[in-house]
C-alpha positions as CSV (number, residue, x, y, z in Angstrom):
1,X,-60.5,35.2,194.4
2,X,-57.9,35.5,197.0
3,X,-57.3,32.7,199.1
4,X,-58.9,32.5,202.6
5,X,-56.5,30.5,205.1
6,X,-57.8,27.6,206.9
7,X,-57.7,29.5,210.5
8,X,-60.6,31.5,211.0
9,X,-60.3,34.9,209.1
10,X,-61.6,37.3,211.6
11,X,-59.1,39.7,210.8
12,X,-59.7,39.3,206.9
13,X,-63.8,39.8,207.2
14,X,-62.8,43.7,209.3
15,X,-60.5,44.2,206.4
16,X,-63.0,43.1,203.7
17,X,-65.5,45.5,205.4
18,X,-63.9,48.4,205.4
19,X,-62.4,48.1,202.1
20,X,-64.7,50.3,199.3
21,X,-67.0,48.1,197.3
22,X,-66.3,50.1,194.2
23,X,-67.3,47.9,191.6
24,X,-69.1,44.8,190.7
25,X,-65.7,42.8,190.5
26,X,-65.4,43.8,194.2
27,X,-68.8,43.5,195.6
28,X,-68.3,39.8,194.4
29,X,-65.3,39.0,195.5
30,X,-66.4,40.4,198.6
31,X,-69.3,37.7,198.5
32,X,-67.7,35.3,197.7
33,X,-64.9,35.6,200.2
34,X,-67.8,36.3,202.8
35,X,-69.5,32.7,201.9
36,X,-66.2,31.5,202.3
37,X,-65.1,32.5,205.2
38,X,-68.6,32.0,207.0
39,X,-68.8,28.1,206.0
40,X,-65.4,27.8,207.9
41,X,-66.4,29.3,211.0
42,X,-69.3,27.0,211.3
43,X,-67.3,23.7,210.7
44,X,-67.0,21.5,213.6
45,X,-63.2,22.6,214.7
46,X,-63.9,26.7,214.8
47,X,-67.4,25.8,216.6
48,X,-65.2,24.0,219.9
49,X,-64.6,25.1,222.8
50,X,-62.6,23.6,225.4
51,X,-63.6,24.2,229.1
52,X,-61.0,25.6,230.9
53,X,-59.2,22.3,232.0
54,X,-59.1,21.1,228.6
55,X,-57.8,24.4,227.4
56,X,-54.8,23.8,229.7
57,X,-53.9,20.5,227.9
58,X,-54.2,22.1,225.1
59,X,-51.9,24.1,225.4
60,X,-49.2,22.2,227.0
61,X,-45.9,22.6,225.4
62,X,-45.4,18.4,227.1
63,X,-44.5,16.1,224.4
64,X,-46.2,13.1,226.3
65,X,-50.2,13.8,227.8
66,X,-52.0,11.5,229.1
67,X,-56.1,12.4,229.6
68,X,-57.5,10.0,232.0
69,X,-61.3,10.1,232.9
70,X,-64.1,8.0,233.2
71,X,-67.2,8.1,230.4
72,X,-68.3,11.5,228.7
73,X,-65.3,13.0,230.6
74,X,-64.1,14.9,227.9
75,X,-61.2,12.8,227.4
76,X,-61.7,11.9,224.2
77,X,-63.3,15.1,222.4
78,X,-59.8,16.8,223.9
79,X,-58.3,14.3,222.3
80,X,-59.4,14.4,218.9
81,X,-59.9,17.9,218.7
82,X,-56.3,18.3,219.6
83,X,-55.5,15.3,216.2
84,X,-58.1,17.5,214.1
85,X,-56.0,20.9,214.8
86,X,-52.3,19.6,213.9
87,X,-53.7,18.2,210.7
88,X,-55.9,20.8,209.3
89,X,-53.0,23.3,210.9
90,X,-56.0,25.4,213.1
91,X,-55.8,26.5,216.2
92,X,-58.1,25.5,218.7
93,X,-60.1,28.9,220.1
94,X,-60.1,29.0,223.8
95,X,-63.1,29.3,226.2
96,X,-62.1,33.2,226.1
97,X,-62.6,33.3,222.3
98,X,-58.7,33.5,221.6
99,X,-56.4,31.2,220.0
100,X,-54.5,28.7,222.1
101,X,-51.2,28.4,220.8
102,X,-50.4,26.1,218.0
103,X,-47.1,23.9,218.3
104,X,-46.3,22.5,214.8
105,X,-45.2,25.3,213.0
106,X,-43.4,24.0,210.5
107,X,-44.5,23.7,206.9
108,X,-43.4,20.2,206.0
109,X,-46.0,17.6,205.2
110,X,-46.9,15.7,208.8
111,X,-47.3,12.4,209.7
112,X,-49.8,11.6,212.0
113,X,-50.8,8.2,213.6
114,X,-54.0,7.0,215.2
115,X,-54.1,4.1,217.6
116,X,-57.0,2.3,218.1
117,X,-57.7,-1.1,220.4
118,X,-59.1,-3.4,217.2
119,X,-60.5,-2.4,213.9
120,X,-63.6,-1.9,215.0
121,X,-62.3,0.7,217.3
122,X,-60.9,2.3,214.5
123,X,-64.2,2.5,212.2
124,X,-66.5,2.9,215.1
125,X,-65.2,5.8,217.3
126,X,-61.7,6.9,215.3
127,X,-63.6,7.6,212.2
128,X,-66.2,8.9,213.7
129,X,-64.8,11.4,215.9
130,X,-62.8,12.3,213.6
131,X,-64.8,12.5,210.3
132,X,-68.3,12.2,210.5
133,X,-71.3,14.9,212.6
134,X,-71.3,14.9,216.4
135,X,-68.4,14.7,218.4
136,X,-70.0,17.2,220.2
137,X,-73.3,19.4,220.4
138,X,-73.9,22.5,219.3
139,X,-76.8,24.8,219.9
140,X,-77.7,28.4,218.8
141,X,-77.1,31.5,220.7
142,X,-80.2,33.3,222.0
143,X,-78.1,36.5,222.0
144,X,-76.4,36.2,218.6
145,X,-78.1,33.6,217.2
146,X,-75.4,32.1,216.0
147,X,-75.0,28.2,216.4
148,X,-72.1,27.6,218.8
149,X,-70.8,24.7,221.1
150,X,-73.5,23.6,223.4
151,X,-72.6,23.9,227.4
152,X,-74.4,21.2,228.9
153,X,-72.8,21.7,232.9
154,X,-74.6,25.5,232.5
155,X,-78.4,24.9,233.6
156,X,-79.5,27.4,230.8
157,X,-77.6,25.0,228.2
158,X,-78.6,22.1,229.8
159,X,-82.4,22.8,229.9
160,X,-82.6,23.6,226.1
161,X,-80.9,20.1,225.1
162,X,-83.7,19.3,222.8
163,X,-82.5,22.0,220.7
164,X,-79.0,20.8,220.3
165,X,-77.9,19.5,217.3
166,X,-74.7,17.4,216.2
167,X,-71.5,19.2,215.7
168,X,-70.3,19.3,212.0
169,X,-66.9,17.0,211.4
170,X,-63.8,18.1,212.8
171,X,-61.9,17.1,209.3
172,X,-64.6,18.3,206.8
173,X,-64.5,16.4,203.5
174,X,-62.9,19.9,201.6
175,X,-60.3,19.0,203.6
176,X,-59.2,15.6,202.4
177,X,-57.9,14.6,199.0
178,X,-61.1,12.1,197.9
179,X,-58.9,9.9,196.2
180,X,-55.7,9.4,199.1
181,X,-58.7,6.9,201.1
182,X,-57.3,2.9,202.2
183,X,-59.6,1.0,203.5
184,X,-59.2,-2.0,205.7
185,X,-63.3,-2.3,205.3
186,X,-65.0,0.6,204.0
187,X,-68.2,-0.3,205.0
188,X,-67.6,-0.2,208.3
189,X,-65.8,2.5,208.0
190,X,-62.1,0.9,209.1
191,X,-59.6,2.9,207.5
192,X,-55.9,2.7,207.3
193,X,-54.5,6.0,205.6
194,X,-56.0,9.5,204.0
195,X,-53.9,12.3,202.9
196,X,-55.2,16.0,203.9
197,X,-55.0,18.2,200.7
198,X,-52.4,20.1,202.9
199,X,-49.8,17.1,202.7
200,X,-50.7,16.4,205.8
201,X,-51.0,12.4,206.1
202,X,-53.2,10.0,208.7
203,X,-52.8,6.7,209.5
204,X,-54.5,4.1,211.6
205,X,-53.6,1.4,213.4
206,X,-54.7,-1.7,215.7
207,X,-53.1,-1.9,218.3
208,X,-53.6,-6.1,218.5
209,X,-51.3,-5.5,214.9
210,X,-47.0,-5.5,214.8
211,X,-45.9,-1.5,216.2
212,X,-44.9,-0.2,212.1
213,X,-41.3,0.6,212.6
214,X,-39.1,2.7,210.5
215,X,-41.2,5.6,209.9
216,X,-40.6,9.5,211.8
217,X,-43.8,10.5,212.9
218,X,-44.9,14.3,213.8
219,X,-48.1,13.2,216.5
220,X,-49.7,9.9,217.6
221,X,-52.7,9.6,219.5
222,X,-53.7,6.5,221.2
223,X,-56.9,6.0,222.3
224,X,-58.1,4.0,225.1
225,X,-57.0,0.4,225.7
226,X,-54.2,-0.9,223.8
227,X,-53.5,-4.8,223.6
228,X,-49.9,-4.8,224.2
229,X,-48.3,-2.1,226.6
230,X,-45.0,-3.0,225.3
231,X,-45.5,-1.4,221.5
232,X,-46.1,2.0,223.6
233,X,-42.0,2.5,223.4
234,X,-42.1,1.3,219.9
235,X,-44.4,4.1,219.3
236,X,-42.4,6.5,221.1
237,X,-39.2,5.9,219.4
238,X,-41.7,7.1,215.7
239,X,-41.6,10.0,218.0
240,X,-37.7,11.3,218.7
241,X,-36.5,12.4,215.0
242,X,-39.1,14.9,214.0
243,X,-39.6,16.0,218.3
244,X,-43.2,14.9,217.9
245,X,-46.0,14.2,220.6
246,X,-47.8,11.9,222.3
247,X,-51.4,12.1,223.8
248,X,-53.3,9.2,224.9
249,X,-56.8,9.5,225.8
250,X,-57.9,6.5,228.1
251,X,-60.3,5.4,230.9
């Protein structure tokens, strides 16, 4: 079966459909590839859409944002969305149903850091956000009936909010390599490293612990409080050898 890339594969599905189904062999790779495809575009990542302010951050070519807001701002779903799409290398689609651009090109293995306040930060939000069902809502379309995200500041969304359900994970488990996992306490879900089956590698730290040093790192996001303002330069300086990012979603 050919392989279908981890972006959504609009263009391949119009292909597929106007390529003859000749034979058997093709009518099932067409089905297959079809399944395929369709599972992707309901995972949690292709279902997102930004509003239009969060579109704008992300798509800032800065190599420093800062998201400040107060609670359920967005601040933090722009946040991890925008972790979620530099490792599983997808673009984020764009209130207009386009791709916002996608700044990491390159085809090197990335590094990518998480900071969280404590540990539990880490397994309690980090994890979750990043891993597990509902960073955000989703609801299906009365038009298309397709499930897509749910727009709770449009009255006709946010009068059918009983009907919402959670989002699937923005890192689906296909996604990761099962056996890359360290855990600081798995049952709570405090993590320290996984390793996408793209190369791409994750990290998380406290931010009460020693800034690691050493290390050239592609993208770190730091989320919320930190203990000690002073490991922020630390953390930039991961930063300069591979001209990564930094975002920081806090209150």
């Amino acid at each position: 079966m050919p392989e279908v890339p981890d972006h959504l594969p609009e263009n391949i599905i119009r292909q597929l459909l106007n390529k003859p189904l000749e034979t058997e062999r093709d009518r099932r790779q067409f089905a297959e590839i079809a399944s395929h495809a369709a599972a992707r575009l309901s995972e949690g990542l292709a279902l997102y859409r930004p509003r239009p302010q969060q579109a704008i951050a992300h798509s800032s070519p800065a190599s420093e944002i800062v998201a400040r807001g107060g609670v359920r701002s967005g601040k933090t779903i722009w946040a991890s969305t925008t972790f979620a799409s530099v490792a599983t290398r997808q673009a984020i689609i764009g209130p207009d149903g386009k791709p916002l651009p996608f700044r990491f090109s390159t085809k090197r293995p990335l590094i990518l850091w998480v900071i969280g306040f404590d540990q539990s930060h880490i397994g309690q939000t980090i994890y979750r956000m990043l891993f597990e069902e509902g960073a955000f809502k989703i609801i299906k379309d009365e038009t298309t009936g397709l499930m897509r995200a749910w727009r709770p500041w449009e009255p006709e969304d946010k009068a059918r909010e009983a009907e919402t359900r959670p989002a699937p994970p923005l890192i689906p488990e296909r996604l990761v390599d099962k056996d890359s996992w360290g855990w600081e306490d798995k049952s709570k879900r405090v993590f320290t490293n996984c390793r996408l089956k793209n190369g791409n590698k994750i990290f998380a730290y406290s931010s009460k612990g020693e800034p690691k040093k050493g290390d050239p790192v592609d993208l770190i996001w730091i989320d919320e409080d930190i203990a000690f303002p002073g490991h922020v330069a630390e953390w930039q300086s991961r930063l300069s050898d591979n001209r990564g990012r930094l975002i920081w979603s806090v209150f």
